[in-house]
C-alpha positions as CSV (number, residue, x, y, z in Angstrom):
1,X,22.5,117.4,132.0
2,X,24.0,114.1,132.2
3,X,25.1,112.7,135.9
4,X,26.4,109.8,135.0
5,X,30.0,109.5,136.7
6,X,32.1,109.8,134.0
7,X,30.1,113.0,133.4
8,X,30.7,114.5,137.0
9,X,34.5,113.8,136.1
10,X,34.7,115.5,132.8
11,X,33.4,118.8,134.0
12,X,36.0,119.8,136.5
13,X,38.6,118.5,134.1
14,X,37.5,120.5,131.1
15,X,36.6,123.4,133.5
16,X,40.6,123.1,134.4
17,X,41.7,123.2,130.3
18,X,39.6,126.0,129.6
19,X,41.4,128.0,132.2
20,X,45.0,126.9,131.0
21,X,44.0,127.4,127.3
22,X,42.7,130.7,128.3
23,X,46.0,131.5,130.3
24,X,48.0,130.2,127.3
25,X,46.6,132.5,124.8
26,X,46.0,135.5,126.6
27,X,49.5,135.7,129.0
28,X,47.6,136.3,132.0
29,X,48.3,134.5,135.3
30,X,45.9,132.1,137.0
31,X,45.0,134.1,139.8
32,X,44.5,137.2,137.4
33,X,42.1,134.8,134.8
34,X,39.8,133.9,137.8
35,X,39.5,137.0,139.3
36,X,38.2,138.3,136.3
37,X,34.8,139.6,136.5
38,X,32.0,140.7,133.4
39,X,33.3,144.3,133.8
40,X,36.5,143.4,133.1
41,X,36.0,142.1,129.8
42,X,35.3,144.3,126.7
43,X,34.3,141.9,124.1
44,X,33.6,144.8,121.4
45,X,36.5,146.5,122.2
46,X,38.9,143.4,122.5
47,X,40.1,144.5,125.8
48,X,40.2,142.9,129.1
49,X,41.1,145.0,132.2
50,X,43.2,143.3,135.5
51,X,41.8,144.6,137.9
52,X,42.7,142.0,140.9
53,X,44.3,138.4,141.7
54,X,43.3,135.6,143.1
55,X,46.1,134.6,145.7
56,X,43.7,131.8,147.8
57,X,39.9,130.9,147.4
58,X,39.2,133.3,150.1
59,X,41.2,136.0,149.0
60,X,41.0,138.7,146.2
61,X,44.2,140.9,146.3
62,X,43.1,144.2,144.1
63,X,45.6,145.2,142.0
64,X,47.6,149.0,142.4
């Protein structure tokens, strides 16, 4: 992996489009896209289930 400084910067940023792409396409909400977890997502079945939201980096709301 490269640590140069201009590397360092690009990863958060690209980190940040990939979540807003990912919000685009898929109409979920931010706090919905990061709470996501591996058994949410059912690649073979093209499903993804919201299960919770992210409201703060501490806190996980589950969804009712």
């Amino acid at each position: 992996m490269d640590n140069s400084p201009l590397s360092l910067f690009e990863q958060p940023v690209r980190a940040t489009l990939m979540c807003v792409i990912a919000t685009a396409l898929t109409g979920l909400r931010l706090g919905e896209l990061l709470a996501l977890t591996r058994e949410d997502v059912d690649l073979p079945g093209r499903r993804v289930n919201i299960r919770a939201t992210l409201l703060s980096p501490s806190l996980v709301r589950l969804a009712t």
